[in-house]
C-alpha positions as CSV (number, residue, x, y, z in Angstrom):
1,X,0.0,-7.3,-22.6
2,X,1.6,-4.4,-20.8
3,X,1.4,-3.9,-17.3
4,X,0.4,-0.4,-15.6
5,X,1.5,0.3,-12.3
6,X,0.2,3.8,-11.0
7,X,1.8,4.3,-7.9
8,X,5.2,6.0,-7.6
9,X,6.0,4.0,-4.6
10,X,9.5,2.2,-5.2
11,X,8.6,-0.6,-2.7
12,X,5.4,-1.8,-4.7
13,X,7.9,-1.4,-8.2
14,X,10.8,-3.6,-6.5
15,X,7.9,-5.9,-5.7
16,X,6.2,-6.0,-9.5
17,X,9.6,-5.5,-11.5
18,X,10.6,-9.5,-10.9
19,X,7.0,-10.8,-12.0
20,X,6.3,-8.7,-14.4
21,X,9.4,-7.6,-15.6
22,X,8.9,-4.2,-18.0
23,X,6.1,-2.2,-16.1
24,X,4.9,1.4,-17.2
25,X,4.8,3.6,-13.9
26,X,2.0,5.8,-14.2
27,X,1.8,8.1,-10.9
28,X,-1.6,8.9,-10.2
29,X,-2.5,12.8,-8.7
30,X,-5.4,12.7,-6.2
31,X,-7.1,14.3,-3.2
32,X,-6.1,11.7,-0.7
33,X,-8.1,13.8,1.9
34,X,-10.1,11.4,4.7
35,X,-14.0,11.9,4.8
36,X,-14.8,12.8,8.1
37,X,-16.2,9.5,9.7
38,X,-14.8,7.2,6.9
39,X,-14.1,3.9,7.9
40,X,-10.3,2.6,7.2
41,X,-11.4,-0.4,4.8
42,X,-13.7,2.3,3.3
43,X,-11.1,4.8,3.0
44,X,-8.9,2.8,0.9
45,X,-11.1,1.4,-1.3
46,X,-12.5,4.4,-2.0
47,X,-8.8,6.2,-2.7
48,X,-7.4,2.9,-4.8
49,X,-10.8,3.4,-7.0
50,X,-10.2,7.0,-7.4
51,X,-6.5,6.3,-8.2
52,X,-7.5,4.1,-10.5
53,X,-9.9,6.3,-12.5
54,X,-7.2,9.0,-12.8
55,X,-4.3,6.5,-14.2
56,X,-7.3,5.2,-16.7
57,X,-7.8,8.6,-17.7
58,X,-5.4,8.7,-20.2
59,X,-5.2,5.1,-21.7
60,X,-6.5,4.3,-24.8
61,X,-4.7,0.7,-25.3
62,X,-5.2,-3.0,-24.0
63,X,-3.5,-2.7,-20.6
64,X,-3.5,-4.3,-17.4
65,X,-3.6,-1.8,-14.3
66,X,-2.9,-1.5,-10.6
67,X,-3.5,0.8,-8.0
68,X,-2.6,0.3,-4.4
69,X,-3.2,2.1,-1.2
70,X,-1.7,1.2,2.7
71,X,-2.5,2.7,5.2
72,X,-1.8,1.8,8.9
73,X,-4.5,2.3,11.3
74,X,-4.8,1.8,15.3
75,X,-7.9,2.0,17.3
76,X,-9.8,2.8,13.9
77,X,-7.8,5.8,13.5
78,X,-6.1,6.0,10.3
79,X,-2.1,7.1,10.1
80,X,-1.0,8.9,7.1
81,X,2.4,9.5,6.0
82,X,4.0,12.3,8.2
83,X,4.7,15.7,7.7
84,X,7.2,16.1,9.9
85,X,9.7,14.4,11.8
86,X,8.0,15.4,15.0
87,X,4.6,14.0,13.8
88,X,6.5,10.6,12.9
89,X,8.3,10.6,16.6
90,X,3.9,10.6,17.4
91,X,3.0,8.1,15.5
92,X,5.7,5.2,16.8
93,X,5.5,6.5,19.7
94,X,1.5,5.7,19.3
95,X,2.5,2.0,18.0
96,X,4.6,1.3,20.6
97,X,4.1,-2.0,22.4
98,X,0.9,-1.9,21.0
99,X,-1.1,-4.2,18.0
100,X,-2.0,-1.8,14.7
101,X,-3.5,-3.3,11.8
102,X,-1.9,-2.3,8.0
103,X,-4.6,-2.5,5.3
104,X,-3.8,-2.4,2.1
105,X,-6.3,-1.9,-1.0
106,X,-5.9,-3.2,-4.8
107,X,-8.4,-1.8,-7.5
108,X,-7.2,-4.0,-10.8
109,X,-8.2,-2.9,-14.5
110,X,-8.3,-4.9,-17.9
111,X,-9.6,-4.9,-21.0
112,X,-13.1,-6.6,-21.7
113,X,-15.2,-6.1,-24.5
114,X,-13.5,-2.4,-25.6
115,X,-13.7,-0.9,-22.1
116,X,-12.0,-1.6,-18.5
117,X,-13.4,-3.5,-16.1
118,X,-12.4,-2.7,-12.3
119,X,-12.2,-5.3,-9.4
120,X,-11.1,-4.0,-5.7
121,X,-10.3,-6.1,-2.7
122,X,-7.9,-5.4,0.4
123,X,-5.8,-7.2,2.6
124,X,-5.1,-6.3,6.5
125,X,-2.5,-8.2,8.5
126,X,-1.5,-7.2,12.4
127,X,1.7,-5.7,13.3
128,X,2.9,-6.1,17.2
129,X,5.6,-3.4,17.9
130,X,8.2,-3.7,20.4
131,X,7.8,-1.5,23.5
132,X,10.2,1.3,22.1
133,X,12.0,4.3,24.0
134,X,12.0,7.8,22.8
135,X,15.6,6.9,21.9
136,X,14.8,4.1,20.4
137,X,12.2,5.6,18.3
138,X,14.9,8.5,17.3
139,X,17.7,5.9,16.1
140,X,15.2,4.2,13.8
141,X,14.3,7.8,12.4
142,X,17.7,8.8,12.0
143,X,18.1,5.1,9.8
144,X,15.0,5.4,7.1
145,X,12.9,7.8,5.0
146,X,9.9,7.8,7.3
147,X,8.5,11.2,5.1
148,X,6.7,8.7,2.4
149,X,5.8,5.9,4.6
150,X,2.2,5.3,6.1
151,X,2.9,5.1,10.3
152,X,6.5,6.4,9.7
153,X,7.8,3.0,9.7
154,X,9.1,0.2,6.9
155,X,9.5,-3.3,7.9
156,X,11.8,-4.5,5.1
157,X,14.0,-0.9,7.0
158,X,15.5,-1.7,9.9
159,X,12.2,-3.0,10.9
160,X,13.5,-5.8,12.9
161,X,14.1,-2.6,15.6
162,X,10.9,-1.8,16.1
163,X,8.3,-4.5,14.9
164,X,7.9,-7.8,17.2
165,X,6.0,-9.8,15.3
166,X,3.4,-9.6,11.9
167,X,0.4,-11.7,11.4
168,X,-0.6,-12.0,8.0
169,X,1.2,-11.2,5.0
170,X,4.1,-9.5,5.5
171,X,3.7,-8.3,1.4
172,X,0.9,-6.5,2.7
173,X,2.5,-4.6,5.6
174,X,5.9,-3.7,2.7
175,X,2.5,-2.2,0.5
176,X,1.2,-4.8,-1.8
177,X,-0.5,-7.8,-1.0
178,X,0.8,-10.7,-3.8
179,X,-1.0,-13.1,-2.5
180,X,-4.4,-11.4,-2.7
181,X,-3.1,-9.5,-6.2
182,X,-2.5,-13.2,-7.7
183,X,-5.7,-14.4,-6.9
184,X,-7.3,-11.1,-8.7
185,X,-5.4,-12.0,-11.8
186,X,-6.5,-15.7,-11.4
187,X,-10.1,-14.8,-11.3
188,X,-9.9,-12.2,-14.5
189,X,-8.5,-15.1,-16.0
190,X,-5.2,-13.5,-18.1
191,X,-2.7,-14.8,-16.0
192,X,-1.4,-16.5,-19.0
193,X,-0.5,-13.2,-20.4
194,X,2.6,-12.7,-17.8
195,X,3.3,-16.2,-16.6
């Protein structure tokens, strides 16, 4: 069976490619907009549903798919990617010395009876940064991409400069939770067709 992976996120490939080996990218193109009021959990469920509904779209063969949606949020306030390098120098400056929580959400698709069925779940873990100087914050910009990162930050970048500690799965905080993703696969019962 193949696997579908819509996401154009190179992390969540590099994670995939050794499990799966062969894996279709399919990039899904979405509002990604919050609702005003929207809860964080809610927010990502809701956004790795719609992904999911886009990337179906177009298939019309027995696949398996994936879609998958971090976000890092602190005092229920949800941080995006940036825009900006200025905006990113805000948001660690926001993290620093402080706990944030990084949720991620998984909608899965496969085949049953001629149509998809969906199953969703998310994982959160807690991130402690270090207590981090304005120049601190501007050498770990000057080492990574921060422009396609949720918070501005990467732990499996240089991360060791600005994160103290991470409770939970540290999968879950690079943007895909295997653990949790494993379990979904268990449960729809076709792990067999990978492993």
């Amino acid at each position: 069976m193949k696997f579908v992976l819509g996401s154009g996120s190179p992390r969540r490939r590099e994670l995939l490619q050794p499990l799966f080996g062969e894996i279709e990218i399919v990039p899904p193109h979405i509002d990604e907009c919050i609702i005003h009021g929207e809860k964080p959990v809610e927010y990502t469920l809701r956004i790795v549903d719609a992904k999911m509904n886009a990337v179906l779209s177009g298939m019309d063969e027995e696949v398996v798919c994936l879609t998958s949606d971090t976000i890092v949020t602190i005092d229920d306030y949800i941080l995006g990617k940036p825009l900006s390098r200025a905006e990113a120098f805000s948001m660690l400056r926001l993290l620093s010395g402080r706990e944030h929580s990084v949720i991620t959400g998984i909608c899965l698709a496969y085949p049953v009876n001629g149509t998809f069925k969906k199953v969703s779940a998310y994982e959160q873990s807690a991130v402690f940064f270090k207590e981090l100087s304005d120049e601190s914050i501007n050498r770990y910009l000057d080492l990574i991409h921060y422009c396609d990162k949720a918070g501005s930050y990467a732990i499996q970048d240089n991360g060791d400069m600005i994160v103290d500690s991470i409770k939970g799965s540290v999968t879950n905080v690079i943007g895909l939770p295997l653990g949790l993703l494993f379990r979904m696969i268990g449960n729809a019962g076709f792990i067999n067709s990978f492993f």
